[in-house]
Backbone as numpy.savetxt, mean C-alpha at the origin, in Angstrom:
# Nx Ny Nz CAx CAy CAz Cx Cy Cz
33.29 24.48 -24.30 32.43 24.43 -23.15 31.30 23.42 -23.43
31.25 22.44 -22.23 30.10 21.59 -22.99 29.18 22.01 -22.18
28.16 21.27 -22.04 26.69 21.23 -21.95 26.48 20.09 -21.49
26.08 19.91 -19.62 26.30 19.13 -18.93 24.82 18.54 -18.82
23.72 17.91 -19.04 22.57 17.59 -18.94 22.79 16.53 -17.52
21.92 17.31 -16.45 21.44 16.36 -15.57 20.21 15.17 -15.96
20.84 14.39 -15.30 19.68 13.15 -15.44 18.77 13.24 -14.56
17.29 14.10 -14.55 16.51 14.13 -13.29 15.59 12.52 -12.86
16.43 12.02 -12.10 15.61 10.32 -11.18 14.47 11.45 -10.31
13.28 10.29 -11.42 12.01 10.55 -10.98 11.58 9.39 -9.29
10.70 10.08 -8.70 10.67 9.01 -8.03 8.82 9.05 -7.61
8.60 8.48 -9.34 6.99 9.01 -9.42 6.37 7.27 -8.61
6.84 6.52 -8.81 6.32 4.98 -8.19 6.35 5.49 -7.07
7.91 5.87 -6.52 7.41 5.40 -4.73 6.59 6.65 -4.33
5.97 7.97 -4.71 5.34 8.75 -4.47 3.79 8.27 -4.31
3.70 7.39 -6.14 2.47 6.88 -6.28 2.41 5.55 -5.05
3.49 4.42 -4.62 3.01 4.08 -3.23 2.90 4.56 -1.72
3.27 5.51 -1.65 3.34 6.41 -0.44 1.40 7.23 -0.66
1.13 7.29 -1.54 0.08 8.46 -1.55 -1.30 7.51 -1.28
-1.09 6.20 -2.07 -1.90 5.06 -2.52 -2.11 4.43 -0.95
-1.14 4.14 -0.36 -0.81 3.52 0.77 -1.38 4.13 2.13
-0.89 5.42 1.90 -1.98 6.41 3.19 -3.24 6.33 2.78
-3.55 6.55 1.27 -5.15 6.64 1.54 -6.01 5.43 1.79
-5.38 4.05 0.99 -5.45 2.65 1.11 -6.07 2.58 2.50
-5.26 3.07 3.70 -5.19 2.47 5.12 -6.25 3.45 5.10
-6.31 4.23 5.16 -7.19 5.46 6.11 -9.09 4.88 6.05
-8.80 5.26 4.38 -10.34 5.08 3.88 -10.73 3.40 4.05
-9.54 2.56 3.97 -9.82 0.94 4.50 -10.16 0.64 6.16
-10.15 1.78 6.73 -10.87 1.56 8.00 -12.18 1.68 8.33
-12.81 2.57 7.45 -14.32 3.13 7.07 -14.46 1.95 7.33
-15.63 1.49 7.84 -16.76 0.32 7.64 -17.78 0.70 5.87
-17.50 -0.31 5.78 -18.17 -0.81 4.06 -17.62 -0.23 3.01
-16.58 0.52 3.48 -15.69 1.97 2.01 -14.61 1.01 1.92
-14.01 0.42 3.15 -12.64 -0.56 2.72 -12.59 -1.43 2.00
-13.23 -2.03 1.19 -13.01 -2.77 0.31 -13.17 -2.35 -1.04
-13.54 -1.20 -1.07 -13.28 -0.44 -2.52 -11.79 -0.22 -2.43
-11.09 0.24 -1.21 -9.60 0.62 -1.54 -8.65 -0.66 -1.96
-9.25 -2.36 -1.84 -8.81 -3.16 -2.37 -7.77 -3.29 -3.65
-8.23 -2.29 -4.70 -6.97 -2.06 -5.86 -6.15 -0.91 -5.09
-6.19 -0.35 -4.27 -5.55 0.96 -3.83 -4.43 0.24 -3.26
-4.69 -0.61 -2.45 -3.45 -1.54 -1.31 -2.78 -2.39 -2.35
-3.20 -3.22 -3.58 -2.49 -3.55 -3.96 -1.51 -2.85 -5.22
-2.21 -1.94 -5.65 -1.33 -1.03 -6.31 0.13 -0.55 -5.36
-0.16 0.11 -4.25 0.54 0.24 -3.39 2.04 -0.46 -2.97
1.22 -2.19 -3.00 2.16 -2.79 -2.78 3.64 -3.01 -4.01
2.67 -2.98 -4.98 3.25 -3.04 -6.10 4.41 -1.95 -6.88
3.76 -0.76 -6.55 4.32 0.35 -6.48 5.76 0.29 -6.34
5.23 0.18 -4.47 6.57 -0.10 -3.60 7.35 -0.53 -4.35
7.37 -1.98 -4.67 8.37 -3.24 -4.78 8.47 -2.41 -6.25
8.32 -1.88 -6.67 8.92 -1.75 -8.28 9.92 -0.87 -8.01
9.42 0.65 -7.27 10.56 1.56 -6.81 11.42 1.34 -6.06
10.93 0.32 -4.84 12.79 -0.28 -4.37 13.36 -0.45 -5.72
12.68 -1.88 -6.51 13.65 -2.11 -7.12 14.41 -1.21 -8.62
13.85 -0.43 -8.46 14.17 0.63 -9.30 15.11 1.62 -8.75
15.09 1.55 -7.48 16.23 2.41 -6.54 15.63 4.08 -6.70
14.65 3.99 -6.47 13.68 5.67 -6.05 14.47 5.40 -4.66
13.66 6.56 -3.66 13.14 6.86 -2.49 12.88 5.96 -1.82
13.89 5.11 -1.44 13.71 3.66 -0.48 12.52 3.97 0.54
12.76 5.22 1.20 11.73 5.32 2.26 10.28 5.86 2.67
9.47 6.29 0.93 8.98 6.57 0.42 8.25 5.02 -0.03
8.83 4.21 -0.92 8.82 3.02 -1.21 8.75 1.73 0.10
9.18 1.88 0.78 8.93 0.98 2.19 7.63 1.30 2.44
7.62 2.53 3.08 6.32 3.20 3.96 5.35 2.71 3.18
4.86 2.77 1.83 3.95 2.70 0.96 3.56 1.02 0.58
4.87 0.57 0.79 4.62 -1.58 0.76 3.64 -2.06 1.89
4.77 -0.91 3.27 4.14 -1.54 4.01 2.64 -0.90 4.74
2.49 0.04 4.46 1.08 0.64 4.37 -0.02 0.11 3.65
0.40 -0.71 2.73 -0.30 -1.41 1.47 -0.55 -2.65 2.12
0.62 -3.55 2.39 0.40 -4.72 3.56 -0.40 -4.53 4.68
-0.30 -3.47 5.50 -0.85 -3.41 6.84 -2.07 -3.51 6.28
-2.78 -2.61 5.49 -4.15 -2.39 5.14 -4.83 -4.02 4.45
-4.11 -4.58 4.22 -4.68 -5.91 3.07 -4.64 -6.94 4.56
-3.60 -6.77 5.20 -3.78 -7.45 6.54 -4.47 -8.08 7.63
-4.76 -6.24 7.83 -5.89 -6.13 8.70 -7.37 -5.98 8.13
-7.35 -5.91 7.02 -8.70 -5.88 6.76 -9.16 -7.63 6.38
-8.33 -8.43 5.94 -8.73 -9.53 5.63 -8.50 -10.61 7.13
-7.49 -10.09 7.95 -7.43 -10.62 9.20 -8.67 -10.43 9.90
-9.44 -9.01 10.02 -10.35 -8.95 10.66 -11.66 -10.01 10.29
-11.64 -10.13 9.14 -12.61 -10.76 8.53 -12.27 -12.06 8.78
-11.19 -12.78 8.68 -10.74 -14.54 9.02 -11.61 -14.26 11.05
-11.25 -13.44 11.76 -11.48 -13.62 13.28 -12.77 -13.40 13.46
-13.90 -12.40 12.72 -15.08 -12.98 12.66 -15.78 -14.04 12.40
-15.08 -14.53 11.21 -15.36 -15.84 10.91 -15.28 -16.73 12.15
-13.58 -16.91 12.49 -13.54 -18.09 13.40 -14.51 -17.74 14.73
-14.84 -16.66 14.88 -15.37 -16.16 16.31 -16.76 -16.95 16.15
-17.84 -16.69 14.77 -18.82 -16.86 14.57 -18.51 -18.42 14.69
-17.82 -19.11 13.84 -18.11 -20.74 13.77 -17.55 -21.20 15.18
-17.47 -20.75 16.35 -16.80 -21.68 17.75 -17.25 -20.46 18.58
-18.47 -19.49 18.44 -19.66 -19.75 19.23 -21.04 -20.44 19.33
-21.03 -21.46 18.49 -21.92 -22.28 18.32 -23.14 -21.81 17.77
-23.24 -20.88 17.24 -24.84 -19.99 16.50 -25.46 -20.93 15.44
């Protein structure tokens, strides 16, 4: 009789970008708190792309890339359209 050992696949990355990624976005909407989550979004992203490629929880690992993207996005997009807003109203 043998002794069959399962191999338990962790799927601690795409958890850690899924968890990173919600809080990334949430607390990156705060006015003046979002840019502390700056390592949060890119951890996130990073996360992600390691656990795809590690073959975790694809959808765990998506959600968390792209939660990580949206947040680095929009927070640095917002900031490029103030800019352009401020320099071509003539102040």
């Amino acid at each position: 009789m043998e002794l069959q050992q399962e191999v338990s696949r962790s799927n601690g990355m795409a958890v850690s970008s899924l968890v990173l990624g919600i809080v990334g976005l949430v607390l990156g909407l705060v006015p003046f708190l979002g840019w502390f989550m700056l390592p949060a979004w890119i951890l996130a992203i990073v996360f992600g792309a390691v656990g795809i490629k590690k073959g975790q929880s694809k959808g765990m690992s998506y959600t968390g890339l792209i939660l990580g993207v949206a947040a680095f996005v929009y927070k640095f997009g917002f900031w490029f359209l103030v800019v352009v807003g401020a320099s071509s109203s003539g102040m």
